[in-house]
C-alpha positions as CSV (number, residue, x, y, z in Angstrom):
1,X,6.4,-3.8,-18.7
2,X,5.0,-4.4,-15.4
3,X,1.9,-3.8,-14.1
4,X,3.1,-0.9,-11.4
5,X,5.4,0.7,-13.9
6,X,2.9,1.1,-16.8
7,X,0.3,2.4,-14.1
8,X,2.8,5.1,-13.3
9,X,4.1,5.6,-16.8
10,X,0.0,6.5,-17.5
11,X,-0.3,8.7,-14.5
12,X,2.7,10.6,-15.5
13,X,1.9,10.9,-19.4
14,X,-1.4,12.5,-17.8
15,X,0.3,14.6,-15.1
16,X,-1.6,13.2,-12.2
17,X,-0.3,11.5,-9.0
18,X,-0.9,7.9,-8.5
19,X,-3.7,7.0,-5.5
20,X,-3.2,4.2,-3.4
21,X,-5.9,3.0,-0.6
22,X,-4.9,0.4,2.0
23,X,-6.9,-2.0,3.5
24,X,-6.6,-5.3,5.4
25,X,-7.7,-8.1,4.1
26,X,-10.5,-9.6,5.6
27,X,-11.1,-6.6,7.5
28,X,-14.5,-5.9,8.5
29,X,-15.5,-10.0,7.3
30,X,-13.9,-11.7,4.6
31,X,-16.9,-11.6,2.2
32,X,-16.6,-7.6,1.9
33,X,-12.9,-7.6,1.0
34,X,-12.8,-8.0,-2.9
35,X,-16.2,-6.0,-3.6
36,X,-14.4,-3.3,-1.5
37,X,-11.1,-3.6,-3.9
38,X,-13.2,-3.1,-6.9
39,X,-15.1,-0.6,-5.3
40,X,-12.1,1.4,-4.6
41,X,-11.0,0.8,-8.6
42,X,-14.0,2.8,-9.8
43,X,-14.0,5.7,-6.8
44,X,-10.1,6.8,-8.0
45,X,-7.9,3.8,-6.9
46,X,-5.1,3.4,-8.8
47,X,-3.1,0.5,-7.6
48,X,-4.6,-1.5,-4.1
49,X,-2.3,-2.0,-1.0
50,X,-3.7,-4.9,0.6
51,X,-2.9,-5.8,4.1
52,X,-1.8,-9.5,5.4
53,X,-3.2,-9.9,8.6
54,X,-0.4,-10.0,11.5
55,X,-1.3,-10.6,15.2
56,X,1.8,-8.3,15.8
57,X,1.6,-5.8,14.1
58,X,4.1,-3.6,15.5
59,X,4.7,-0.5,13.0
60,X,1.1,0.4,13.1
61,X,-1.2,2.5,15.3
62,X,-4.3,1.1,17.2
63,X,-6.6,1.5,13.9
64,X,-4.6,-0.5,12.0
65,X,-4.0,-3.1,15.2
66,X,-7.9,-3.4,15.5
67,X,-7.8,-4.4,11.5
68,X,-5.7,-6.8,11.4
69,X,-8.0,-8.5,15.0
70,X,-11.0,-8.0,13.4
71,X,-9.7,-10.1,10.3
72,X,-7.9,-12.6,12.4
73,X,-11.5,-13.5,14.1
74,X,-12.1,-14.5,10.6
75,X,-9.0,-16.9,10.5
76,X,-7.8,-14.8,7.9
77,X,-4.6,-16.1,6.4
78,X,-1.9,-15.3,3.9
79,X,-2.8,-18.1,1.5
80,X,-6.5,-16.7,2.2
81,X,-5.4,-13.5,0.8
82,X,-4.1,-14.7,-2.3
83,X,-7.2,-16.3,-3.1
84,X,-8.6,-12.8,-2.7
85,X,-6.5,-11.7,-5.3
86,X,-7.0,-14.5,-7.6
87,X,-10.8,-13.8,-7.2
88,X,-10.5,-9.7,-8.1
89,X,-7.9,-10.7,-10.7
90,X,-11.0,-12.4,-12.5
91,X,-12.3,-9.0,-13.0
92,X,-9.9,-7.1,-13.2
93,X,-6.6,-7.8,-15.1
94,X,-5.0,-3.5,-14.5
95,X,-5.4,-2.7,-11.4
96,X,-1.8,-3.1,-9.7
97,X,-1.9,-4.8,-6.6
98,X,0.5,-4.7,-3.6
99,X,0.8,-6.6,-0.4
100,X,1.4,-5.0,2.4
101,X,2.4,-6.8,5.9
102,X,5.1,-8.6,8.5
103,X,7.7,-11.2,7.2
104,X,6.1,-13.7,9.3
105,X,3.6,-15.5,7.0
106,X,5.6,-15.4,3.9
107,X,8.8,-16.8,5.6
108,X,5.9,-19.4,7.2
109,X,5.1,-20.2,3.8
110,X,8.4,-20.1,2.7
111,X,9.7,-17.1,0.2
112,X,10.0,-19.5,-3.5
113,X,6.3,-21.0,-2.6
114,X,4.8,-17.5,-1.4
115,X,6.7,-15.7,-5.1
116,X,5.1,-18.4,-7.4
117,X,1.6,-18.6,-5.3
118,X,1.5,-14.6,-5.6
119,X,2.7,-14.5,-9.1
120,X,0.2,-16.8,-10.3
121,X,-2.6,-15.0,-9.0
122,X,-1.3,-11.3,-10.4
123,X,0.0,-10.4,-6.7
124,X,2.7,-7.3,-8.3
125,X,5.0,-6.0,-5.2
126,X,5.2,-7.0,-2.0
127,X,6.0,-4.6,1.0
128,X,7.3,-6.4,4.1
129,X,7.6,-3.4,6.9
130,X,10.0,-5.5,8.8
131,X,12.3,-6.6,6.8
132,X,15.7,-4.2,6.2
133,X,17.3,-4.4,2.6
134,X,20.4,-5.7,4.1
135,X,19.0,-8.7,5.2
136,X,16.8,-9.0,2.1
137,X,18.5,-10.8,-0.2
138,X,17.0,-14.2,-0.5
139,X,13.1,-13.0,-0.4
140,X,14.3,-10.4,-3.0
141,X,15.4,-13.2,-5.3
142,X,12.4,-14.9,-4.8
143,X,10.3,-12.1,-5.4
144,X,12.3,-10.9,-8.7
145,X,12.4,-14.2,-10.0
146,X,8.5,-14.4,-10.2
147,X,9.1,-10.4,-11.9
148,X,7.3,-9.2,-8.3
149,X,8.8,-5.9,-7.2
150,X,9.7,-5.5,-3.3
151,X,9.1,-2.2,-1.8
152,X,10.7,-0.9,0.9
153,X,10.1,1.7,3.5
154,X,12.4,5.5,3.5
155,X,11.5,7.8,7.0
156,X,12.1,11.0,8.1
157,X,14.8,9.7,10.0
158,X,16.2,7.7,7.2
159,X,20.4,8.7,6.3
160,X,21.4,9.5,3.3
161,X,23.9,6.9,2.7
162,X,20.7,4.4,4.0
163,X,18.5,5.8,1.2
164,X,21.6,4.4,-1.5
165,X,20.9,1.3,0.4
166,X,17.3,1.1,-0.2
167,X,17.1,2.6,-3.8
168,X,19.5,0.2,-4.8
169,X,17.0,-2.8,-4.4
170,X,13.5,-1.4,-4.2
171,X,11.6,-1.8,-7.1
172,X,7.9,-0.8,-8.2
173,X,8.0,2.6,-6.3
174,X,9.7,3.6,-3.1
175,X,7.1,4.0,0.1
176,X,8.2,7.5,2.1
177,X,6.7,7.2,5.6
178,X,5.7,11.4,6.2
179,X,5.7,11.1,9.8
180,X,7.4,9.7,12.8
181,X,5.7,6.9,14.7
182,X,3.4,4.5,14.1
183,X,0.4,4.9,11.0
184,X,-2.4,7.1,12.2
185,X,0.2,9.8,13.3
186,X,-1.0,13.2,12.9
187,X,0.7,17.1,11.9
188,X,1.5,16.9,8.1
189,X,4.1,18.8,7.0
190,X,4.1,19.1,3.1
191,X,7.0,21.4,2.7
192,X,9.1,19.2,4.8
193,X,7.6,16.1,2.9
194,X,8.5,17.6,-0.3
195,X,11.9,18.5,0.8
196,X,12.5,14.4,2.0
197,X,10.5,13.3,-1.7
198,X,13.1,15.5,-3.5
199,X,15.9,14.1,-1.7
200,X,15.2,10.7,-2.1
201,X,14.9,11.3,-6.0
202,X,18.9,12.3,-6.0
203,X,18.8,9.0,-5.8
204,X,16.3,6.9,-7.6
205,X,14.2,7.1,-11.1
206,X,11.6,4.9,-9.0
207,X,8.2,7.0,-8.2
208,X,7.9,7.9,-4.7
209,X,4.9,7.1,-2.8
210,X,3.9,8.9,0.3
211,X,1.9,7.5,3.6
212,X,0.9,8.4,6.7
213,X,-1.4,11.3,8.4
214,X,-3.4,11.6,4.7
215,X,-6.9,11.7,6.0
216,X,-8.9,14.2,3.6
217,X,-9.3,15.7,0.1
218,X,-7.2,18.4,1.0
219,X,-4.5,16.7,2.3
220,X,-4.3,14.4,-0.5
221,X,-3.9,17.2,-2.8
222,X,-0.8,18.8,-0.9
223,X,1.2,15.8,-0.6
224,X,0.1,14.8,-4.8
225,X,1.2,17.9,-5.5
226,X,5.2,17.0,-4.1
227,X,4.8,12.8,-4.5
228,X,4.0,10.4,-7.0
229,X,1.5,8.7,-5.2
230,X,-0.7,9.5,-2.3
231,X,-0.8,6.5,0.4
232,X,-4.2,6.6,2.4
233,X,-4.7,3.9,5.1
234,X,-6.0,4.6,8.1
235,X,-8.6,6.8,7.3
236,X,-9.9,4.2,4.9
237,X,-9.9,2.1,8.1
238,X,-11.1,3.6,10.1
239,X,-14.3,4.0,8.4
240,X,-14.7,0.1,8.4
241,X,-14.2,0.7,12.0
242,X,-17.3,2.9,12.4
243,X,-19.6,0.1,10.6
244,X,-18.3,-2.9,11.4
245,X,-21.9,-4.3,10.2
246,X,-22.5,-2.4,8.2
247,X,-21.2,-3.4,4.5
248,X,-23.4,-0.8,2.4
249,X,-22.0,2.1,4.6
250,X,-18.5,0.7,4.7
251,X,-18.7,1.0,0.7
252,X,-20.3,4.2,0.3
253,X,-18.0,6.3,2.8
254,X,-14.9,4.3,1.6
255,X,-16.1,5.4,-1.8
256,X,-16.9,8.8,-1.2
257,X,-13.5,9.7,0.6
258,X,-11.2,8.4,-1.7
259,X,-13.7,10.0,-5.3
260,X,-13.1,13.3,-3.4
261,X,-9.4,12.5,-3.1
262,X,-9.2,11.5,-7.0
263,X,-10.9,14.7,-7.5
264,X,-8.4,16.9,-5.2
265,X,-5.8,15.5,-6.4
266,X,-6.6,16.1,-10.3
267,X,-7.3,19.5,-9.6
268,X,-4.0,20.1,-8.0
């Protein structure tokens, strides 16, 4: 069984929701970027979406833009990233790990070379926002091959006969953007989210994670309560944002934001 799948199994067997911080890689300074992973592990995290950085990073809002810069002052690159993971992966062997970026870099790298590089390192699903399941089929045999899952985005605006489309090839756990627009939006609406997550799951056995506009404890709970995972990105971000120089500060707040998620969300 995979990595992602026993995580969920777990969180299930223990009736809590799954919590899943995003960062980008290399984001404030390289040297921060695995401490912060394992940092996250022992405030709540339960599986680590880690951002490749993209100079176009065209689904995401200005927090997330200024991320993926700040990184890329750093020359942070996709094969940099992996040797990210290889270096957490030395610590920790259970923590689920998920990319999270543009099809650029892998298709740079080519998908067989970026599957067995990943793999080797304990990369376990790879989410590549632009890239539609229709046109999926060679990275997805690339991915499966190497036994990573790819994930792929549902919306508010996504069809039903769209959703068959995507459960039929997503693996891991399906990602349910809450909101319209690009991440960072704002105006949750949990019944409406719930209605969307119960919809999908006419569909799919796969857990369904939801992301975007989760920015507090409380908001964390509401969507836990409906979802199987709570996706939290920007607000995590944005906090490296605040101290760029600051790597203590970066850790504490990160820390402290997603331990009083962990605790919302168990108390849901």
């Amino acid at each position: 069984m995979s990595r992602l799948a026993s995580c969920f199994e777990r969180l299930k067997a223990a009736d809590k929701t799954a919590l899943i911080p995003y960062i980008t890689a290399g984001d404030s300074n390289p040297s921060i970027t695995v401490p912060l992973m394992h940092r996250m592990v022992e405030a709540g995290a339960d599986i680590i979406e880690l951002g490749i950085p993209f100079s176009d990073p065209m689904a995401d809002g200005p927090t997330i833009q200024l991320a993926c810069e700040r990184a890329l002052v750093h020359h942070t690159s996709l094969r940099d990233v992996i040797k990210m993971t290889a270096e957490f992966r030395q610590h920790d062997q259970t923590t689920p790990i998920v990319f999270m970026g543009y099809l650029n870099p892998v298709e740079a790298m080519g998908y067989n070379e970026f599957a067995q590089e990943a793999a080797k390192v304990g990369v376990d699903a790879l989410l590549a926002v632009d890239m539609p399941p229709e046109e999926s089929q060679a990275l997805v045999a690339a991915l499966q091959e190497q036994s990573i899952d790819p994930i792929f985005l549902l919306s508010p605006t996504t069809q039903d006969d769209r959703i068959k489309k995507i459960t039929a090839v997503g693996k891991g756990f399906l990602y349910y953007v809450s909101l319209k627009g690009v991440t960072g939006s704002n105006v949750l609406d949990v019944a409406d989210v719930e209605a969307q997550v119960n919809n999908i799951k006419h569909y799919t056995q796969l857990p369904v994670g939801v992301g975007f506009g989760i920015k507090n404890a409380e908001t964390a709970a509401a969507v836990a309560s409906v979802s199987d995972a709570v996706i939290v990105g920007s607000a995590i971000v944005k906090i490296i944002e605040n101290n760029i120089d600051d790597a203590d500060t970066i850790m504490n707040e990160i820390a402290d934001l997603l331990s009083g998620m962990r605790t919302a969300m168990d108390e849901k």
